[in-house]
PyMOL Python script that loads the backbone (N, CA, C, O; Angstrom):
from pymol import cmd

cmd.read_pdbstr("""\
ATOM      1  N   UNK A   1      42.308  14.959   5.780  1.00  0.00           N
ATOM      2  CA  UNK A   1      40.965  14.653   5.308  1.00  0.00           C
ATOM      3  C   UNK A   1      40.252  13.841   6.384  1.00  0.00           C
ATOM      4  O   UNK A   1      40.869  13.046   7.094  1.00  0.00           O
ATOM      5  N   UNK A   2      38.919  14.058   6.494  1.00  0.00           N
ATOM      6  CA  UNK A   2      38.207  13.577   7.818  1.00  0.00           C
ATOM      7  C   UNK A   2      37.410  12.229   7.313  1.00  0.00           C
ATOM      8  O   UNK A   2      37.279  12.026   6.106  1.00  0.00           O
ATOM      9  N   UNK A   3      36.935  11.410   8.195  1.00  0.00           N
ATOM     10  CA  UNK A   3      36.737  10.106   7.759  1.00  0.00           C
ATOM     11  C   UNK A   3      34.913  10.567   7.893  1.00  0.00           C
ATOM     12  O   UNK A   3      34.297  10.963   8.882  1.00  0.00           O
ATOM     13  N   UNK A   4      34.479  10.345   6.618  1.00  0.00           N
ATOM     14  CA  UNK A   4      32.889  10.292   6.723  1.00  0.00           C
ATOM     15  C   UNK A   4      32.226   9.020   7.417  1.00  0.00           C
ATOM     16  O   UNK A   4      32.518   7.886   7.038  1.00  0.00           O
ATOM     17  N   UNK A   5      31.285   9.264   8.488  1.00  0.00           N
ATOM     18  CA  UNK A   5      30.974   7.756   9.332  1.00  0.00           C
ATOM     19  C   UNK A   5      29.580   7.709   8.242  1.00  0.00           C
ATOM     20  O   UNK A   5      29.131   8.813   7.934  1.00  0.00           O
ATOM     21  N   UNK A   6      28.919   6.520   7.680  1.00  0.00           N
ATOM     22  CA  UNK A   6      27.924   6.120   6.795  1.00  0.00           C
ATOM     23  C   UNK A   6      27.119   5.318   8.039  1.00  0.00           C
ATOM     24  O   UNK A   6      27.518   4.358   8.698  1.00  0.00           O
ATOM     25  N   UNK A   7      25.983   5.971   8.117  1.00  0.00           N
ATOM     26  CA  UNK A   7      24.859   5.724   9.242  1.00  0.00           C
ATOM     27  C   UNK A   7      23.935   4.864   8.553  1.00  0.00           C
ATOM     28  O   UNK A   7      22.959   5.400   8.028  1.00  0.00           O
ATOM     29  N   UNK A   8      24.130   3.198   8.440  1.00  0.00           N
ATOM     30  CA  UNK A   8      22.989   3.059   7.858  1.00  0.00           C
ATOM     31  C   UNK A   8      21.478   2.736   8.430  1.00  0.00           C
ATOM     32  O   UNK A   8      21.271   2.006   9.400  1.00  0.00           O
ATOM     33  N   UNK A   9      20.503   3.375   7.697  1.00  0.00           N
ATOM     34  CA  UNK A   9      18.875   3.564   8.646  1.00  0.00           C
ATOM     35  C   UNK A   9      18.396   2.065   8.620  1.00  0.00           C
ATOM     36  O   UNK A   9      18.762   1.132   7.905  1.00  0.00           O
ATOM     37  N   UNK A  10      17.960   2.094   9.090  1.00  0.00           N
ATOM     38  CA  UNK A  10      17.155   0.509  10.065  1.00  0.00           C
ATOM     39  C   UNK A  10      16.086   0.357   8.976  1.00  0.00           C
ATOM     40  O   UNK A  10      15.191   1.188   8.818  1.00  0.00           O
ATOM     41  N   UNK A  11      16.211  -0.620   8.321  1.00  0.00           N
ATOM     42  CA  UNK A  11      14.732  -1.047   7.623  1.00  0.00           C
ATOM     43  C   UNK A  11      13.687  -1.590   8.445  1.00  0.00           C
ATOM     44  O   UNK A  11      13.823  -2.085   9.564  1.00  0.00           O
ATOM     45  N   UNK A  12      12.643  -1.451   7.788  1.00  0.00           N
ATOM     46  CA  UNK A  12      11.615  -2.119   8.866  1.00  0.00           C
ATOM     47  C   UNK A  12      10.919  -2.931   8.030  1.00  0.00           C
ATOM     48  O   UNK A  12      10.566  -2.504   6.931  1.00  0.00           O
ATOM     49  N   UNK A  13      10.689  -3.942   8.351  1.00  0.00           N
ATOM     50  CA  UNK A  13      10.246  -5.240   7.040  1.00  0.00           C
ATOM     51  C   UNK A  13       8.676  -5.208   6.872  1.00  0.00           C
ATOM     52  O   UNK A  13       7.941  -4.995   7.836  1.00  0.00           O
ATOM     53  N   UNK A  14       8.303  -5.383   5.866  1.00  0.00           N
ATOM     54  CA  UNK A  14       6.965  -5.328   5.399  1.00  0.00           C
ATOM     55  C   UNK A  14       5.946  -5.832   5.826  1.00  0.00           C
ATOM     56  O   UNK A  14       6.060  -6.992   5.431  1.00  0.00           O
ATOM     57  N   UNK A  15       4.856  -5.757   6.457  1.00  0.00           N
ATOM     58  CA  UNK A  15       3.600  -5.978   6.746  1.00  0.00           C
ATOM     59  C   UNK A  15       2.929  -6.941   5.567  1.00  0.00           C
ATOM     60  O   UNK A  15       2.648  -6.379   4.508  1.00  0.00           O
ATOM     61  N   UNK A  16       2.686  -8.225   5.685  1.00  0.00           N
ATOM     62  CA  UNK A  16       2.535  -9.237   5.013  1.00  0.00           C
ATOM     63  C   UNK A  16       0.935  -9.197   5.222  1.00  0.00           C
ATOM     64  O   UNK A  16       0.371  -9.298   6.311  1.00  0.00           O
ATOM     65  N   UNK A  17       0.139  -8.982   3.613  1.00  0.00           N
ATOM     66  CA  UNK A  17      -1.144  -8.822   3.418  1.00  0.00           C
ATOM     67  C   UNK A  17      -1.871 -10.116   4.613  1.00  0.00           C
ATOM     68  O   UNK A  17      -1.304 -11.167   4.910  1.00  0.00           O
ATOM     69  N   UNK A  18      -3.018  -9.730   5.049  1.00  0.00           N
ATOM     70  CA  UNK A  18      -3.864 -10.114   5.897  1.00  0.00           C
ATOM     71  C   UNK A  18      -2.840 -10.235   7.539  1.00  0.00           C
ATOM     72  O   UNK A  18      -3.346 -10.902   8.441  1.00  0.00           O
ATOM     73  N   UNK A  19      -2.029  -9.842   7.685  1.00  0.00           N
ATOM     74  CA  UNK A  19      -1.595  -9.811   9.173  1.00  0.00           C
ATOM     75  C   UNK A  19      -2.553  -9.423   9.952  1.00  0.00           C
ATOM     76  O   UNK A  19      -3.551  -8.795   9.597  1.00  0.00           O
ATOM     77  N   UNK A  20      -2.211  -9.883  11.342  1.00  0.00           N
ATOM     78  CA  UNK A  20      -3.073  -9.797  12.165  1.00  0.00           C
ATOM     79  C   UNK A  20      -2.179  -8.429  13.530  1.00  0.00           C
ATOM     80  O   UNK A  20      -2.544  -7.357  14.013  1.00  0.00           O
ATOM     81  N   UNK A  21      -0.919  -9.309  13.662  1.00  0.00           N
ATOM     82  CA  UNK A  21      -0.231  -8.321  14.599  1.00  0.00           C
ATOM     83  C   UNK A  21       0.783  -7.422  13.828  1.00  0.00           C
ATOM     84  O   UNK A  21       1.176  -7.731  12.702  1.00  0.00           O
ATOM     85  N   UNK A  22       1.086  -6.585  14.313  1.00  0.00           N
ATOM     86  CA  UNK A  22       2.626  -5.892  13.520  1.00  0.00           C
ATOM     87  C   UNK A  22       3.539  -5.212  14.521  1.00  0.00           C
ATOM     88  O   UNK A  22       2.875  -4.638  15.385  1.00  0.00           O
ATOM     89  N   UNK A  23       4.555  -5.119  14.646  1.00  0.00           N
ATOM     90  CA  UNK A  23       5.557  -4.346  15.823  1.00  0.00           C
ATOM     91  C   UNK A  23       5.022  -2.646  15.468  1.00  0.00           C
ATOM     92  O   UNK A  23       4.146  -2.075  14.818  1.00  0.00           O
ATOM     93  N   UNK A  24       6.176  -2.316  16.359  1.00  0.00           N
ATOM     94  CA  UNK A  24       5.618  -0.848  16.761  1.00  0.00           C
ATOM     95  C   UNK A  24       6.087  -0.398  15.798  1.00  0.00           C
ATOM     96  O   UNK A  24       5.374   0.470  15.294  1.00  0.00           O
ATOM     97  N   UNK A  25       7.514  -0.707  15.001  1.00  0.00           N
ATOM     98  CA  UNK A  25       7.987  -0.120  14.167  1.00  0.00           C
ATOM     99  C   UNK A  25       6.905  -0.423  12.551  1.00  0.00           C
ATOM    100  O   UNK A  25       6.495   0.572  11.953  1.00  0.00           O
ATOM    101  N   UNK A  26       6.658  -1.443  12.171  1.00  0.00           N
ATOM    102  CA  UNK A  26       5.887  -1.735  11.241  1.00  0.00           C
ATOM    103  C   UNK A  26       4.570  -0.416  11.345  1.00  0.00           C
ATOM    104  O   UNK A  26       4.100   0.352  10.506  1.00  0.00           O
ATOM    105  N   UNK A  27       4.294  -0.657  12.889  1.00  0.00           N
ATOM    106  CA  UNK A  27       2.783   0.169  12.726  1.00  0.00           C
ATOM    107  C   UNK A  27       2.943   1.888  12.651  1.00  0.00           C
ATOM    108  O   UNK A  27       2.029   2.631  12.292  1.00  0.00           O
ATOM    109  N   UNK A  28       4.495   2.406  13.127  1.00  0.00           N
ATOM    110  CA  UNK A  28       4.285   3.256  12.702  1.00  0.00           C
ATOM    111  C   UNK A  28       4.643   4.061  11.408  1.00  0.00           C
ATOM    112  O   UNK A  28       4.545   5.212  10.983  1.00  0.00           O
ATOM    113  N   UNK A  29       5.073   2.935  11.040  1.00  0.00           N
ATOM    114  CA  UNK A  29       5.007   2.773   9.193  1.00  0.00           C
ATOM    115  C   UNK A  29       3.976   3.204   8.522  1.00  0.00           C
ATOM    116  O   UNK A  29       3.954   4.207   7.809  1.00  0.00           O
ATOM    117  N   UNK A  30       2.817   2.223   8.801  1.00  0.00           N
ATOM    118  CA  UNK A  30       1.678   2.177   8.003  1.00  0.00           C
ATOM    119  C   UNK A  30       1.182   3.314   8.396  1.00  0.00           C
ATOM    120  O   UNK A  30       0.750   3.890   7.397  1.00  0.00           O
ATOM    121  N   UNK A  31       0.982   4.088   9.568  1.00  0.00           N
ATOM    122  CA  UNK A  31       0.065   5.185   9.695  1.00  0.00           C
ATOM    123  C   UNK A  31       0.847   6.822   9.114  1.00  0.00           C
ATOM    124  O   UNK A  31       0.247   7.842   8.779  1.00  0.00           O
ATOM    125  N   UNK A  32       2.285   6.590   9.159  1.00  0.00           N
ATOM    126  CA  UNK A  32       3.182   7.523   9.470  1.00  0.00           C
ATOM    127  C   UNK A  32       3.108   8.496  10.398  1.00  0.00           C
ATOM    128  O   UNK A  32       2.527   9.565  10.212  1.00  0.00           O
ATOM    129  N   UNK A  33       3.587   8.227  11.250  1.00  0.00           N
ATOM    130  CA  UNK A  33       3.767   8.487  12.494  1.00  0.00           C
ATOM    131  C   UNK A  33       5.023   7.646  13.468  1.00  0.00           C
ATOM    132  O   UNK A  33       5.520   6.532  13.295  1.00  0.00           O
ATOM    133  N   UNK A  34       5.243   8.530  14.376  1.00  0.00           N
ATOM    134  CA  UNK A  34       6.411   8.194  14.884  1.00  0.00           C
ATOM    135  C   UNK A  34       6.205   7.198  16.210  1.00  0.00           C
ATOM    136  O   UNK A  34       5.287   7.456  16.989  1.00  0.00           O
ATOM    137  N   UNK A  35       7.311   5.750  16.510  1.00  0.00           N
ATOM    138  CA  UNK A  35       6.853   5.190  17.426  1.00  0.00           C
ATOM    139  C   UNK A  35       6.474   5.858  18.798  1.00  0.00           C
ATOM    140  O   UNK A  35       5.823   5.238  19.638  1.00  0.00           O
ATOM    141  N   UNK A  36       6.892   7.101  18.984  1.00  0.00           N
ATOM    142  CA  UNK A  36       6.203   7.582  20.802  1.00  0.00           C
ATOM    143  C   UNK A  36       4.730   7.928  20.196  1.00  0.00           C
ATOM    144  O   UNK A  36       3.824   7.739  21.008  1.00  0.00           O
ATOM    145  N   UNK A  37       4.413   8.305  19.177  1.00  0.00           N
ATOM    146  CA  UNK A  37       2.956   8.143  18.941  1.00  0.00           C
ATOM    147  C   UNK A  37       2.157   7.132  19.015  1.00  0.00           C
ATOM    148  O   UNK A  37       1.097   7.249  19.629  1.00  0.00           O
ATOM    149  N   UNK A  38       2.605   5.637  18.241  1.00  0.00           N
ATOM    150  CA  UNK A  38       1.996   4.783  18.660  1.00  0.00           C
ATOM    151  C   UNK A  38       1.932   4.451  20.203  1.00  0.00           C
ATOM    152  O   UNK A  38       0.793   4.430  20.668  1.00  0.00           O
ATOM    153  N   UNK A  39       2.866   4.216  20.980  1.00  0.00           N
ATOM    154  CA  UNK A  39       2.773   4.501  22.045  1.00  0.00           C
ATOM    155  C   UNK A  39       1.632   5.211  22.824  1.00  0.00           C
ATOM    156  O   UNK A  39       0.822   4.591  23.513  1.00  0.00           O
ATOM    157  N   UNK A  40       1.630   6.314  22.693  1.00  0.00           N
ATOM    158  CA  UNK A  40       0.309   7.046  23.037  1.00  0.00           C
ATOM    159  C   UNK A  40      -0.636   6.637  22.606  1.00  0.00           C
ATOM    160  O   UNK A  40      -1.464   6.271  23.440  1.00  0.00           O
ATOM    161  N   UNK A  41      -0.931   6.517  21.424  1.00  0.00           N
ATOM    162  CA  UNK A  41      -2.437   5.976  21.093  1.00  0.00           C
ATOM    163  C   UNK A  41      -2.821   4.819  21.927  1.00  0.00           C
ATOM    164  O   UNK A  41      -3.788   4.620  22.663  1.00  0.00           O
ATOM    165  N   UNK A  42      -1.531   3.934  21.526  1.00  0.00           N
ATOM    166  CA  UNK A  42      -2.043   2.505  22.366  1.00  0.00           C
ATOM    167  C   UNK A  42      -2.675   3.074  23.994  1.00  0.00           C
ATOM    168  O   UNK A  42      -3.778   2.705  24.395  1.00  0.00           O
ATOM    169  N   UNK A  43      -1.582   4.208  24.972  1.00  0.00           N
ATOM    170  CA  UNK A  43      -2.033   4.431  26.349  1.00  0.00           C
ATOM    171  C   UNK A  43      -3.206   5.191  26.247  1.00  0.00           C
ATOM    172  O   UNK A  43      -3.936   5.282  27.234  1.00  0.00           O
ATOM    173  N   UNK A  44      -3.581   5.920  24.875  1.00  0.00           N
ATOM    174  CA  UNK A  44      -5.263   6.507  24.991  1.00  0.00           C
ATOM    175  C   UNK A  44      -6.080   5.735  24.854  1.00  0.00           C
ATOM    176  O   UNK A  44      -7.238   6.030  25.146  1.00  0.00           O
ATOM    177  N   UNK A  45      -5.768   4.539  24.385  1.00  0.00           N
ATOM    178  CA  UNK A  45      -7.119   3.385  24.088  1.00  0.00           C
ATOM    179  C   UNK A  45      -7.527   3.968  22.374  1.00  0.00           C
ATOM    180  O   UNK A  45      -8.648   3.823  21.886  1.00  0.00           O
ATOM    181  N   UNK A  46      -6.699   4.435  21.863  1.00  0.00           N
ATOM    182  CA  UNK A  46      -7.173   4.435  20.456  1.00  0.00           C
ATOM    183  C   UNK A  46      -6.574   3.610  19.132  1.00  0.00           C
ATOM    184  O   UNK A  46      -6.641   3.924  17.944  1.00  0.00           O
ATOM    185  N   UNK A  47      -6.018   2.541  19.710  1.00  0.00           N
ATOM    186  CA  UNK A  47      -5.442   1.384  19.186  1.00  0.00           C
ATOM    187  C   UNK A  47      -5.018   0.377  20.259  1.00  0.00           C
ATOM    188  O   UNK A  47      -4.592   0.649  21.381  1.00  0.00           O
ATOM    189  N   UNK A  48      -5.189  -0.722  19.772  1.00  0.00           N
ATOM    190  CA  UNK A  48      -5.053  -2.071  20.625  1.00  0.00           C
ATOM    191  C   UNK A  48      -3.469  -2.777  19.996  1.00  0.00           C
ATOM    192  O   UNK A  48      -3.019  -3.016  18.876  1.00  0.00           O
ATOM    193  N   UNK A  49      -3.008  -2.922  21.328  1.00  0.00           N
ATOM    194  CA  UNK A  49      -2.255  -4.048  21.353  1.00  0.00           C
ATOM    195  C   UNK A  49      -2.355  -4.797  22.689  1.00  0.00           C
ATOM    196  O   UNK A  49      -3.026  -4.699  23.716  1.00  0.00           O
ATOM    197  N   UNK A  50      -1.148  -5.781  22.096  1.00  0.00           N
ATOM    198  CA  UNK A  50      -1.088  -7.429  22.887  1.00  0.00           C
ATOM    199  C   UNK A  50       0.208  -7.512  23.341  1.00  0.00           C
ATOM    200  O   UNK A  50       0.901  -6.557  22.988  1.00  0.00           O
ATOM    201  N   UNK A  51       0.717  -8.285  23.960  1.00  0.00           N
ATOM    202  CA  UNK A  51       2.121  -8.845  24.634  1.00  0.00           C
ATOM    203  C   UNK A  51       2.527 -10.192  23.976  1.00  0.00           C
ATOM    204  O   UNK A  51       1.643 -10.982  24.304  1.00  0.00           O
ATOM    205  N   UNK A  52       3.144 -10.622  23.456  1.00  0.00           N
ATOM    206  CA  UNK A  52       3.615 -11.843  23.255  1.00  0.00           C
ATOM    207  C   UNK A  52       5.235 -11.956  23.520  1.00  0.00           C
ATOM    208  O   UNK A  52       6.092 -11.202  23.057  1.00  0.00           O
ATOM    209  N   UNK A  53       5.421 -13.001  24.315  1.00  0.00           N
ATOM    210  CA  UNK A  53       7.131 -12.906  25.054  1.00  0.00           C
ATOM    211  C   UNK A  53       7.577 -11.959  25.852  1.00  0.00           C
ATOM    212  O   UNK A  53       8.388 -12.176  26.751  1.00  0.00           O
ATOM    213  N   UNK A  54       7.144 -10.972  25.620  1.00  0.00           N
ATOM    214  CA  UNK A  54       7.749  -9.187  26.167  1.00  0.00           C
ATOM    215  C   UNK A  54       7.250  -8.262  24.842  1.00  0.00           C
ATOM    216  O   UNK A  54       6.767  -7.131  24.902  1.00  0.00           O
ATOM    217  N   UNK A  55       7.449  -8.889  23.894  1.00  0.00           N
ATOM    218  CA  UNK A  55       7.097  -7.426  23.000  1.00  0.00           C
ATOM    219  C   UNK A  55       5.497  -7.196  22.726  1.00  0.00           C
ATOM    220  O   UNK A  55       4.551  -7.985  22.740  1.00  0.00           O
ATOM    221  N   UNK A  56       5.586  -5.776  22.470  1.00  0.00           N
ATOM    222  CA  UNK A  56       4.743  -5.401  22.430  1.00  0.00           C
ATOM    223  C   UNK A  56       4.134  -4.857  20.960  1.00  0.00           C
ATOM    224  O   UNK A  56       4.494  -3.800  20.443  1.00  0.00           O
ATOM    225  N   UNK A  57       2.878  -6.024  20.230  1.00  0.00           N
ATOM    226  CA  UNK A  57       2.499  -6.001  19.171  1.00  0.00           C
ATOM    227  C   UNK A  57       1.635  -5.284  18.923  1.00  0.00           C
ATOM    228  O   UNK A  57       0.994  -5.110  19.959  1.00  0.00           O
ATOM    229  N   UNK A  58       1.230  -4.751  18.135  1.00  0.00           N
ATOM    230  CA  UNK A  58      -0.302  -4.071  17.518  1.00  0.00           C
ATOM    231  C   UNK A  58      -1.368  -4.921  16.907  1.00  0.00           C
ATOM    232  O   UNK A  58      -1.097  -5.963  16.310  1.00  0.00           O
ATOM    233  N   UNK A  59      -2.963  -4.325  17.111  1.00  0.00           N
ATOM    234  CA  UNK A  59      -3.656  -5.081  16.422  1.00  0.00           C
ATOM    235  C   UNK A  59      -3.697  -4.431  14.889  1.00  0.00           C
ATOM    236  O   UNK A  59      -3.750  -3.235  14.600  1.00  0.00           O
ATOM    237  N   UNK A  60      -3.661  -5.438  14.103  1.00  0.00           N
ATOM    238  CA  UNK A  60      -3.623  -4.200  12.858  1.00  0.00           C
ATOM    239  C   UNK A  60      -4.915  -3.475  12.397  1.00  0.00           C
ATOM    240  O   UNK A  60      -4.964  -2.360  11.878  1.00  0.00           O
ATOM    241  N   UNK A  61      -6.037  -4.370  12.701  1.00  0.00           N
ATOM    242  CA  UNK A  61      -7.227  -3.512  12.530  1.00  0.00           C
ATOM    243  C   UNK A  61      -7.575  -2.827  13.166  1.00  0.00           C
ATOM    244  O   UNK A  61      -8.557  -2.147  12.868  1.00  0.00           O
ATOM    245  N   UNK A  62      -6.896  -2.686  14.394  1.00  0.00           N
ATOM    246  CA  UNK A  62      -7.380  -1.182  15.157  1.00  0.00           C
ATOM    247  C   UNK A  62      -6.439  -0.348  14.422  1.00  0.00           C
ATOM    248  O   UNK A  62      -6.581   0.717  15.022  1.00  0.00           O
ATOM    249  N   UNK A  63      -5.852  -0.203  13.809  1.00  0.00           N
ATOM    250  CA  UNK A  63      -5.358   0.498  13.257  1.00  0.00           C
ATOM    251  C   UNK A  63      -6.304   1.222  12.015  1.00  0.00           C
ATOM    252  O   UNK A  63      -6.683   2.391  12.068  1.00  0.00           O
ATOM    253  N   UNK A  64      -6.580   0.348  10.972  1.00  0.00           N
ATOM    254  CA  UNK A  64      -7.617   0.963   9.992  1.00  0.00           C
ATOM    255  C   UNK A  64      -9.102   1.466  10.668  1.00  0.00           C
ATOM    256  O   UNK A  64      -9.864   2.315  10.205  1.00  0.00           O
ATOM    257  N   UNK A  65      -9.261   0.669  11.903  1.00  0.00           N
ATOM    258  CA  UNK A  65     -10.336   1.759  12.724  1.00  0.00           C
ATOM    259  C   UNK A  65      -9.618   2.952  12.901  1.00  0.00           C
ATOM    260  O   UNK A  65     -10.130   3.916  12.331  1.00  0.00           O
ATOM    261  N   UNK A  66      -8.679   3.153  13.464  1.00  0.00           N
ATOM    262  CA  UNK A  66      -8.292   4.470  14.004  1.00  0.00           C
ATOM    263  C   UNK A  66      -8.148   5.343  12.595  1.00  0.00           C
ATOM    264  O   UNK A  66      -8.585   6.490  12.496  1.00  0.00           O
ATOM    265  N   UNK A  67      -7.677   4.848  11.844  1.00  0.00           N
ATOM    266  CA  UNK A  67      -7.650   5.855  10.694  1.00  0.00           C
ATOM    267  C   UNK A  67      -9.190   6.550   9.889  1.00  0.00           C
ATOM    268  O   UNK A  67      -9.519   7.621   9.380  1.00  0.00           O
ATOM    269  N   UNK A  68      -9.711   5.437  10.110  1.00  0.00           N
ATOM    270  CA  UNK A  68     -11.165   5.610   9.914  1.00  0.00           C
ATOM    271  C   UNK A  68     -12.309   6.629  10.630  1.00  0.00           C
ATOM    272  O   UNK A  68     -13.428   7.012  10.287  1.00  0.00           O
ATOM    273  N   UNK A  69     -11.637   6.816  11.545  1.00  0.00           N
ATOM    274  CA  UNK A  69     -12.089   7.501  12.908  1.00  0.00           C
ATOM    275  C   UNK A  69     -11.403   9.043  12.279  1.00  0.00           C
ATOM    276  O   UNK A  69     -12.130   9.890  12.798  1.00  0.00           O
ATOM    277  N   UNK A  70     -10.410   9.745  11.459  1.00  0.00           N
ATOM    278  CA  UNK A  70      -9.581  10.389  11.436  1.00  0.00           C
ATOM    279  C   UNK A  70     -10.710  11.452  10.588  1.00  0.00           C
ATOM    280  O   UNK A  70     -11.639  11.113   9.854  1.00  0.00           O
ATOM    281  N   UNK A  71     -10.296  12.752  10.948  1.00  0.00           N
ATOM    282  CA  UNK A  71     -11.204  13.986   9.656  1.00  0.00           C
ATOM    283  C   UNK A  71     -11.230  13.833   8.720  1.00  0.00           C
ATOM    284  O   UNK A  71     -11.083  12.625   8.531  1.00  0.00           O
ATOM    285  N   UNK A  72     -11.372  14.501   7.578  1.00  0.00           N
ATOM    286  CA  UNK A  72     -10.548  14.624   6.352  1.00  0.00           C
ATOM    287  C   UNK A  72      -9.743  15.487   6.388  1.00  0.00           C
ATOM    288  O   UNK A  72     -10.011  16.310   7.263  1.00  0.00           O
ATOM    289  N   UNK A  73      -8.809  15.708   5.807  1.00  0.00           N
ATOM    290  CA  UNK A  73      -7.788  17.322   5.298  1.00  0.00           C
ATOM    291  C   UNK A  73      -8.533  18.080   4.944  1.00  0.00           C
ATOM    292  O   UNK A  73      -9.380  17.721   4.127  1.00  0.00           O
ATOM    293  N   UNK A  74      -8.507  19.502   5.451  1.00  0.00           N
ATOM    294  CA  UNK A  74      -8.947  20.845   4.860  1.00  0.00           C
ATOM    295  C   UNK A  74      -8.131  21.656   4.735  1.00  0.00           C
ATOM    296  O   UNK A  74      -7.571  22.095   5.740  1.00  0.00           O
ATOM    297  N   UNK A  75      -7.742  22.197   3.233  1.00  0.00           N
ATOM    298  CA  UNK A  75      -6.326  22.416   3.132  1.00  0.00           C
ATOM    299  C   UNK A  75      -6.779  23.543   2.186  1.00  0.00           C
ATOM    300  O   UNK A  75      -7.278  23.184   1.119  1.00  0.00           O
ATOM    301  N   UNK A  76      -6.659  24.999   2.468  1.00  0.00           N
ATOM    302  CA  UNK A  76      -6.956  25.851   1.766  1.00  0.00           C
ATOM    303  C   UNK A  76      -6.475  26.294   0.415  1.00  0.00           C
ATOM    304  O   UNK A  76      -5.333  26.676   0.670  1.00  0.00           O
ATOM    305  N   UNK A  77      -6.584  26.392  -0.306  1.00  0.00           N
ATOM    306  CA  UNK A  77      -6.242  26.557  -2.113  1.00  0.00           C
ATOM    307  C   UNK A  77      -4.874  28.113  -1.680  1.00  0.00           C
ATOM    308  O   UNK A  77      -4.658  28.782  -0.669  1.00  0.00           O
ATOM    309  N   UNK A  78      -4.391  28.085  -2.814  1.00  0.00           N
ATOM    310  CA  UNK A  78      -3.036  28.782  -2.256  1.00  0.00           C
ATOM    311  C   UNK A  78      -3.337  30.079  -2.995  1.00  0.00           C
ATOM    312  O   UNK A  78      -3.992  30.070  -4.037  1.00  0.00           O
ATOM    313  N   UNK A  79      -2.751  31.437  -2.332  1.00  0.00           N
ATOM    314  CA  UNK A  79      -3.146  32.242  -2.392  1.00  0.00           C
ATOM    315  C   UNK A  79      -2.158  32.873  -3.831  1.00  0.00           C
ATOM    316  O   UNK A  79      -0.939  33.039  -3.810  1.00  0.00           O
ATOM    317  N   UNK A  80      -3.037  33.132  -4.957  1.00  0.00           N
ATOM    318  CA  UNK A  80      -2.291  33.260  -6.077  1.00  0.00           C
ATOM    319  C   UNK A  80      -1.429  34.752  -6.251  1.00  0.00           C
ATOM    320  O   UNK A  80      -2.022  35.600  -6.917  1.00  0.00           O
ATOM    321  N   UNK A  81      -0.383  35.048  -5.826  1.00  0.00           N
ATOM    322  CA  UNK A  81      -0.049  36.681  -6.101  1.00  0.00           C
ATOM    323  C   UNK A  81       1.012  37.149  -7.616  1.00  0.00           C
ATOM    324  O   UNK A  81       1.964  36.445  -7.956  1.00  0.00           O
ATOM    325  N   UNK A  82       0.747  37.993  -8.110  1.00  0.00           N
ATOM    326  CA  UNK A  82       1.416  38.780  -9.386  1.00  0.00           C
ATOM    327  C   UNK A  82       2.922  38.388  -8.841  1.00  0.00           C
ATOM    328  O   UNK A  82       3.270  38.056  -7.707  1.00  0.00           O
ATOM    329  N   UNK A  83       3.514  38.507  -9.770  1.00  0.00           N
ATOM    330  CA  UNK A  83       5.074  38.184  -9.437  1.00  0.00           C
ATOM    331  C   UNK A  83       5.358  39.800  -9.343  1.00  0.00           C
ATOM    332  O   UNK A  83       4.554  40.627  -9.774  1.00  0.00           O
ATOM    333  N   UNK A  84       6.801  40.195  -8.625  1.00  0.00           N
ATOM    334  CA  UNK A  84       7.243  41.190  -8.233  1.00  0.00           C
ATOM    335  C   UNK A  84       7.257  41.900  -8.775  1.00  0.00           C
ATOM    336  O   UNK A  84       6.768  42.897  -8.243  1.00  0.00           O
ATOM    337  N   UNK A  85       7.693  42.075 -10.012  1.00  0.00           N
ATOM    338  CA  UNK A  85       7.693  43.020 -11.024  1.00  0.00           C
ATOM    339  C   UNK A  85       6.755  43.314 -11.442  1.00  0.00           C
ATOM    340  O   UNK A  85       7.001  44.222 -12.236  1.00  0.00           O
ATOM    341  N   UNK A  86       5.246  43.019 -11.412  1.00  0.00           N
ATOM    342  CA  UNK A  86       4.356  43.292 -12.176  1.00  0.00           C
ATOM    343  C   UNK A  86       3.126  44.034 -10.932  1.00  0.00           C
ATOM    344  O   UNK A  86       2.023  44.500 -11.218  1.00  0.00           O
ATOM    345  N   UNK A  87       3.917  43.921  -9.187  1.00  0.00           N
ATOM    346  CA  UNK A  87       2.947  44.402  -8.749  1.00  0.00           C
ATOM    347  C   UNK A  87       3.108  46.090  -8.791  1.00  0.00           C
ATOM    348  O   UNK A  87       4.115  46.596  -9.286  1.00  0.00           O
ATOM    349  N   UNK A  88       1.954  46.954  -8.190  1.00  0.00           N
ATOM    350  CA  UNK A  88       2.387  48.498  -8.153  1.00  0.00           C
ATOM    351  C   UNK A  88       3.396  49.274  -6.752  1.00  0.00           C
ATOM    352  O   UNK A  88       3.076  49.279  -5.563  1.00  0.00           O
ATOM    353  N   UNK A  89       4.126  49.624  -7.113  1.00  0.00           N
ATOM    354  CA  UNK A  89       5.164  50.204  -5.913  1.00  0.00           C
ATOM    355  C   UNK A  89       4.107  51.388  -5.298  1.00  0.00           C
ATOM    356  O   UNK A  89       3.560  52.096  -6.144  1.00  0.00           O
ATOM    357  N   UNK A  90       3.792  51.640  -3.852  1.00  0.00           N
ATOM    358  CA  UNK A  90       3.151  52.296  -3.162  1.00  0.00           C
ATOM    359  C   UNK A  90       4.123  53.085  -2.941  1.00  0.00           C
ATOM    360  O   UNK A  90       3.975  54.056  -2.199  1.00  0.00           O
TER     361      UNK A  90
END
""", "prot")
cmd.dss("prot")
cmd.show_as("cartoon", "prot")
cmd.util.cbc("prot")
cmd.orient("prot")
């Protein structure tokens, strides 16, 4: 019998109402999205961060700008078809 290895996933601790900074992992929490995304945004200039010690924080309100900045969803209604049995055999 083989030994199952139990991987446990990394929590990422909660974003405490009115914050100002949040790590990369927090921020790509809130947007969902993955940290090489934040990453990018930050190098497109479409979110701000800061340095403190070495790490590298987010502003959190560029964040609700950036989301703000975002389309809406256009998500087409689903295409309703007869179930199999009831369509006509050609």
């Amino acid at each position: 019998m083989s030994q199952i290895e139990i991987v446990q996933a990394k929590t990422v601790p909660p974003i405490f109402q009115g914050a100002i900074l949040c790590s990369i992992q927090q921020a790509s929490a809130m947007i969902g999205r993955g940290t090489q995304a934040i990453y990018d945004l930050i190098g497109a200039g479409k979110i701000r961060a800061v340095k403190s010690d070495g790490r590298t924080l987010v502003v959190v309100q560029s964040l609700h700008e950036y989301a703000a900045t975002l389309p809406p969803a256009q998500i087409k209604s689903p295409v309703r078809r007869q179930p199999q049995r009831l369509r006509m055999t050609a």
